[in-house]
C-alpha positions in Angstrom: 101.5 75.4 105.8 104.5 75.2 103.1 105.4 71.8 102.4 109.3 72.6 101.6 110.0 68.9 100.3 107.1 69.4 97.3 109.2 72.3 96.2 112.4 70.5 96.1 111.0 68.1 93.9 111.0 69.6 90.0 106.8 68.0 89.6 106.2 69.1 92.7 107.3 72.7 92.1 106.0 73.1 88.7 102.5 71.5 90.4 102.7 74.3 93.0 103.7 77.1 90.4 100.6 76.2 88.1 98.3 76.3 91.2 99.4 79.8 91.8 99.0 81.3 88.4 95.6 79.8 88.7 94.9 81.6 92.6 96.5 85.1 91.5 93.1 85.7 90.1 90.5 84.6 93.3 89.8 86.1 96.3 91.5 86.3 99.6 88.4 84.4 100.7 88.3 81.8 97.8 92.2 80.9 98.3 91.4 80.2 101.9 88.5 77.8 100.8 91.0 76.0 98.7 93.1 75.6 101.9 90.1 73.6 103.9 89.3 71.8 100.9 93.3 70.7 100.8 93.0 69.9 104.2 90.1 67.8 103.9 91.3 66.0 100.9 94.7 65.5 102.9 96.8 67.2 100.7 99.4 69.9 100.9 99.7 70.9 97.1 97.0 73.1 97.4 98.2 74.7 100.6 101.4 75.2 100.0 100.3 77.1 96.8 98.2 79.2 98.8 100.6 80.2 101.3 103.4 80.9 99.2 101.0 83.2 97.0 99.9 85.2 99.9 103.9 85.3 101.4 104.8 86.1 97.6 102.1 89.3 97.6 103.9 90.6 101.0 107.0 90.4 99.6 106.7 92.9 97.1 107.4 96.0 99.0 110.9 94.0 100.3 111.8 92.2 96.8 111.9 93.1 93.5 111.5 89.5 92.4 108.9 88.5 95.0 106.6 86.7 92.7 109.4 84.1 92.2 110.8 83.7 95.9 110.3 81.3 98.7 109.5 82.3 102.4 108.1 81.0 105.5 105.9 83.5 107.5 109.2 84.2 109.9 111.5 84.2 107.5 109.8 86.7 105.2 109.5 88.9 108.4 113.2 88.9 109.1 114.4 89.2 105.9 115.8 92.5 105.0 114.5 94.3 102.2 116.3 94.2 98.8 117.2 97.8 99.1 118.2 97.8 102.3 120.3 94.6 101.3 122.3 96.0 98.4 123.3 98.6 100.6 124.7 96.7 103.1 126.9 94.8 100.4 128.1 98.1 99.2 130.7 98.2 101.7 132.1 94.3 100.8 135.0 94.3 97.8 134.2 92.5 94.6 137.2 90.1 95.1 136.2 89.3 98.5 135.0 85.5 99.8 132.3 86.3 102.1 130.6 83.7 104.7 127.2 84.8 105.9 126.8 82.7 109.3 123.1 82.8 109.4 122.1 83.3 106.2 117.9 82.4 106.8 116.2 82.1 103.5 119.7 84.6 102.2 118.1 88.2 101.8 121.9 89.3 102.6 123.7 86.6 101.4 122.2 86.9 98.0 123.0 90.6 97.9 126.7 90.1 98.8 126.8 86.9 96.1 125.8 89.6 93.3 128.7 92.0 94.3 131.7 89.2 95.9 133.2 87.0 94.1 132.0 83.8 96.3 130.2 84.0 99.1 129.5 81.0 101.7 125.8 80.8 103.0 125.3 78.9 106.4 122.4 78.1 108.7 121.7 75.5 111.2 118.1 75.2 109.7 117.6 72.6 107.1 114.9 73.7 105.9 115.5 77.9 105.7 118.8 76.6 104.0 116.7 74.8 101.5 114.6 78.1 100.9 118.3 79.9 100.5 118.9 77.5 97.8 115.8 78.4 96.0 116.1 81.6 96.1 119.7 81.8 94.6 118.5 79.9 91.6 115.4 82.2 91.4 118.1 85.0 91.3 120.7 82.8 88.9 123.4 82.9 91.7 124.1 79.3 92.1 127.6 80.1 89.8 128.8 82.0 93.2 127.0 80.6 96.6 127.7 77.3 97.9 126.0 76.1 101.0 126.7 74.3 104.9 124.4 72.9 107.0 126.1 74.2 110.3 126.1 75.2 113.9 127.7 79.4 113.7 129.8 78.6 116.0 131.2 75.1 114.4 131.4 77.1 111.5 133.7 79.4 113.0 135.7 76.4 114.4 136.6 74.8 110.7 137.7 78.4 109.9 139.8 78.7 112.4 141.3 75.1 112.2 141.4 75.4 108.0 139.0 72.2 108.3 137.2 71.5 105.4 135.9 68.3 106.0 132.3 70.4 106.0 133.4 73.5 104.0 134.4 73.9 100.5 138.4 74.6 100.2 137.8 77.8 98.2 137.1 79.2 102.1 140.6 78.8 103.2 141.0 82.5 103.1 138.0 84.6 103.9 138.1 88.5 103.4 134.6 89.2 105.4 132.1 87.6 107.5 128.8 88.9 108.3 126.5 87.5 111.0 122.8 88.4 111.7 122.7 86.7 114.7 119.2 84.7 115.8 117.2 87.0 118.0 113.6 84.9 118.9 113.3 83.4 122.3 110.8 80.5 121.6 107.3 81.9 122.3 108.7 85.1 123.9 109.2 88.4 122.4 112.3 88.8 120.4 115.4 90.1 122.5 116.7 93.5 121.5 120.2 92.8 123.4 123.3 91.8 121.6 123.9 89.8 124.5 121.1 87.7 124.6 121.3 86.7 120.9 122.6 83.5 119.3 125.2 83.6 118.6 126.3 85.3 121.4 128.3 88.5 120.0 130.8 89.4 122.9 131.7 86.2 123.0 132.1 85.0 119.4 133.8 88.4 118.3 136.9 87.4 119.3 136.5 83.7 117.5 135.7 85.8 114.7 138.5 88.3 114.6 141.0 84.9 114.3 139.4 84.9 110.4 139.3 88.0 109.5 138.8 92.0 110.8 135.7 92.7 108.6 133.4 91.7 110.4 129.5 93.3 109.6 126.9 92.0 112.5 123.1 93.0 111.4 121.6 93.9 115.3 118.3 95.4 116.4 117.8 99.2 115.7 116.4 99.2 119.3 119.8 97.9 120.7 121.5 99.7 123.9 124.1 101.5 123.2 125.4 100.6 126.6 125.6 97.0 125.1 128.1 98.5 122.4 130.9 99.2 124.9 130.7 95.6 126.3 132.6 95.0 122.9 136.4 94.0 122.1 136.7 96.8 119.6 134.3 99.9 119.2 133.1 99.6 115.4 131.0 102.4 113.4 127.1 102.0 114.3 125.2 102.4 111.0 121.1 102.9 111.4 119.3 102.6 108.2 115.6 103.6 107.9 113.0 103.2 105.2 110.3 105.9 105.2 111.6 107.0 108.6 111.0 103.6 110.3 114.4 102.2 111.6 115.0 98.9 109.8 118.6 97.5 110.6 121.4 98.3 112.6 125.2 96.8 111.4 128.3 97.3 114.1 130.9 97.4 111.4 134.3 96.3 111.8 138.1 96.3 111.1 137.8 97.5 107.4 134.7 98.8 106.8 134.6 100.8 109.5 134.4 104.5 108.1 133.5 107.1 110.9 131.9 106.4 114.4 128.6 106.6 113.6 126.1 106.7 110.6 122.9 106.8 108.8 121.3 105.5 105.7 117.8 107.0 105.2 115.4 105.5 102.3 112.7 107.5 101.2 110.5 106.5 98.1 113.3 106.3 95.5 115.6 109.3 97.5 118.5 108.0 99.9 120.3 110.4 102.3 123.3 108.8 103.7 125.0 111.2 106.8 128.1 110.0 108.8 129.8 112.2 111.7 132.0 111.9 115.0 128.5 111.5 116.1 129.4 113.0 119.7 127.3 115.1 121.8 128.0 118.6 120.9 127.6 120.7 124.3 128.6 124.1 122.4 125.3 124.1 120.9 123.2 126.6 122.3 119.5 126.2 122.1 117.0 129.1 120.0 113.4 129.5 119.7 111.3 128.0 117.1 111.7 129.9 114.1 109.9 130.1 110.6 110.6 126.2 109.5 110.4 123.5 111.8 112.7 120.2 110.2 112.4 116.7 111.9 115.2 114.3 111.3 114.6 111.4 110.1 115.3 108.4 113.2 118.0 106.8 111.5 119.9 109.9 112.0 118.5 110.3 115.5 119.1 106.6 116.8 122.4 107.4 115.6 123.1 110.0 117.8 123.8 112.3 114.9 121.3 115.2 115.2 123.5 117.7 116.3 126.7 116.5 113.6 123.5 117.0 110.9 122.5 120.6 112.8 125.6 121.9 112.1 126.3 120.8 108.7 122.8 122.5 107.2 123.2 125.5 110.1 120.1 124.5 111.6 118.9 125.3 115.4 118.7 123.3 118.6 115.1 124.0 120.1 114.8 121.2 122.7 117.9 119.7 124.4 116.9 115.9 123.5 114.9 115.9 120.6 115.5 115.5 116.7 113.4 118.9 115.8 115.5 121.9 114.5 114.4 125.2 113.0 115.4 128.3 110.8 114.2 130.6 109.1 115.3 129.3 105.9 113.7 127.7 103.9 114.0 124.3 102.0 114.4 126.0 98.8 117.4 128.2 100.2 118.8 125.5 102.4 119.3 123.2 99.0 121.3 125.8 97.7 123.9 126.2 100.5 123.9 122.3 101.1 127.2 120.7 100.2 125.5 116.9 100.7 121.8 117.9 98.8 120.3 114.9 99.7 120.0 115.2 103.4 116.6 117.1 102.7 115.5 113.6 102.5 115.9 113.1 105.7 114.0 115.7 107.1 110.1 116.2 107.6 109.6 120.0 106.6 107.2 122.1 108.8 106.3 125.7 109.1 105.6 127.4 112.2 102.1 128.5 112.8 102.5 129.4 117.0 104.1 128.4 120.3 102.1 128.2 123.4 102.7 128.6 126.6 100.1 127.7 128.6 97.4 125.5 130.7 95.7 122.4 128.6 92.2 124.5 129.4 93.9 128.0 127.7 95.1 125.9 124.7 91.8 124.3 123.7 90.6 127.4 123.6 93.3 128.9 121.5 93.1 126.1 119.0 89.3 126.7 119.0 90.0 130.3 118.1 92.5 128.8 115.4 89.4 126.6 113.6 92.3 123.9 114.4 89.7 120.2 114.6 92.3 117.8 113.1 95.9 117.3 114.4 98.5 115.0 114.4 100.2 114.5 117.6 104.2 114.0 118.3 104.9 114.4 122.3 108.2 113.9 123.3 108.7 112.5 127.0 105.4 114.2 127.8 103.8 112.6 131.0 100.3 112.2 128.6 100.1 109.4 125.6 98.8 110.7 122.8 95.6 109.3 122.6 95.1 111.3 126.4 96.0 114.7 124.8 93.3 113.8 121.4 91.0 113.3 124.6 91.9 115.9 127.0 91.4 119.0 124.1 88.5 117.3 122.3 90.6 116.4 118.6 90.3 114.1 116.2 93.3 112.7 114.5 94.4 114.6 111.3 96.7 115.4 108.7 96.0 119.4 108.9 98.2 120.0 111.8 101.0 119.0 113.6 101.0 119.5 117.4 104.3 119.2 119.4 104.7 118.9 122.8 108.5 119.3 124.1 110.6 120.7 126.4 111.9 124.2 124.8 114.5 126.9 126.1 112.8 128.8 128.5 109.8 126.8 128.0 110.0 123.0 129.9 106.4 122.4 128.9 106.3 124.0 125.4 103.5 123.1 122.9 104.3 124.2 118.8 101.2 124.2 116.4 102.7 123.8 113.0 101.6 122.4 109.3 103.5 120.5 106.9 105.4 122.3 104.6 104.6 122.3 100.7 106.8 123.8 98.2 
């Protein structure tokens, strides 16, 4: 629907730009009668101004200049968001000359060019490289990006050989590379394996460590961590989450690693990052639910860092596999002990209202008794979905409630009715 050569073309672009300060004001429906009108007239102007408009409007939760940026429908879906992005580049030096191997329309790239002092964005897509190149004048970085039009792994190649028949000479020594390697599979659904990605990461690590140790690679949050010890080296494994959805995973390496494993968790404007050995802690014995019920946020979970985070705030194990812990302290008392205040970002408050113990007939009735009609429901490993268990005890979905259904000490089919906390 975008017509990338119009927008390399200074008319064309100021043709396009004028069309959408002139469709910010119609209708959804209105735009998309422009866009059959284009198409019966033959012409992409229209379209194009269209499309970007509507890409522009999604944008806004990722990118704080949005309304000037240029995406295709995939590449605005893959793109990290802004915040997310300057967090990531937090770890790279400001001397540093960074190459970003698969830069797409250069979410990441962009973030490391406003904190390195050069950084080299490549793709082997002409025209997501072209959208890269917008966008770093959009965000006045041309002074510190240059761009190639290359295979990764031919890339890695010229490194290697100090070639820079392709390249520009101010790569000849390059302090950090960071790869976000192409995970779609033509019409099929996107892999979630390192090993199935292109590059393919076992096997261009080692290339890569002939350049340089600090190495970031951006992988699916729903990776295996099997995958991970397939690896040359072992690097940390960061999760970052916004508003408790996990986002991004980056294997860092050489340099930047820090600790084993970590988590950066963005809520709203708050941001709880927690790091730790991030090994299963057998010692830790498992308790009842007491008064406050705290679910950590995924990041921390996926992480594998829920029982590093239980013993840092003194919290309780109630379920052997599961990122719910309790006390009977509250989060006003908690925030005064807490070395690290911000992890009570990470973590969904509840307070305990009762645990059952019983048959799915005995708990309707008990929730009947309890004037309890509106629930939300969180059922970990339970044999029922939980649209069954809204079904099976006649509930409509709510926020009033919180019902939990996990495995607890002494209790392997435990049901807790709790209610969001408010301070």
């Amino acid at each position: 629907m975008i017509d990338l050569q119009l927008l390399q073309s200074k008319s064309g672009l100021k043709e396009v730009e004028d069309l959408i300060k002139e469709y910010k004001v119609l209708s959804v429906n209105d735009r998309y009668k422009k866009i059959f009108q284009a198409k019966s007239e033959k012409t992409t102007v229209i379209s194009t101004a269209v499309w970007l408009l509507s890409l522009r409007e999604k944008a806004e939760d990722k990118f704080s200049q949005a309304a000037s940026m240029f995406f295709n429908d995939l590449s605005l879906e893959q793109a990290s968001s802004e915040k997310v992005s300057d967090h990531i580049a937090k770890r790279f030096q400001s001397n540093w000359r960074v190459v970003d191997l698969t830069c797409g329309i250069g979410a990441n790239a962009l973030a490391l060019a406003k904190r390195c002092q050069r950084v080299l964005l490549n793709d082997n897509n002409e025209d997501v490289l072209n959208f890269a190149k917008l966008n770093a004048r959009t965000w006045g970085l041309e002074n510190k990006v240059d761009f190639s039009l290359l295979n990764a792994e031919k890339l890695i190649d010229f490194l290697i050989a100090k070639d820079f028949s392709f390249i520009p000479k101010e790569y000849e020594k390059v302090e950090a590379i960071f790869l976000d390697p192409d995970r779609n599979r033509g019409q099929m659904t996107k892999t979630r394996s390192i090993l199935n990605s292109s590059p393919n990461l076992q096997e261009i690590l080692p290339k890569l460590f002939k350049i340089t140790k600090n190495v970031a690679v951006k992988i699916s949050p729903a990776f295996d961590y099997r995958e991970i010890k397939l690896l040359d080296e072992e690097p940390e494994i960061e999760i970052i989450s916004e508003n408790n959805n996990c986002k991004v995973a980056i294997l860092w390496f050489g340099d930047f690693k820090k600790n084993r494993r970590s988590a950066a968790c963005f809520r709203r404007e708050e941001t709880c990052i927690f790091d730790g050995p991030g090994y299963p802690i057998n010692e830790l014995a498992l308790y009842a639910p007491q008064k406050y019920i705290y679910e950590v946020d995924k990041a921390i979970s996926k992480a594998g860092l829920v029982d590093d985070l239980a013993k840092a705030c003194s919290l309780n194990k109630i379920s052997v596999a599961s990122s719910f812990l309790s006390t009977e302290k509250s989060p006003e008392e908690m925030l005064e002990e807490l070395d690290n205040k911000s992890i009570l970002v990470a973590l969904n408050v509840y307070e305990l209202v009762r645990v059952f113990n019983c048959s799915f007939k005995e708990l309707k009735k008990e929730l009947n008794e309890l004037n309890v009609e509106r629930v939300e429901i969180k059922a970990k490993k339970h044999f029922l979905k939980p649209e069954e268990i809204y079904t099976k005890l006649k509930l409509k979905e709510g926020p009033d409630y919180t019902l939990l259904f996990l495995a607890l000490k002494d209790n392997p089919k435990g049901v807790i009715l709790m209610k969001r906390y408010i301070s």
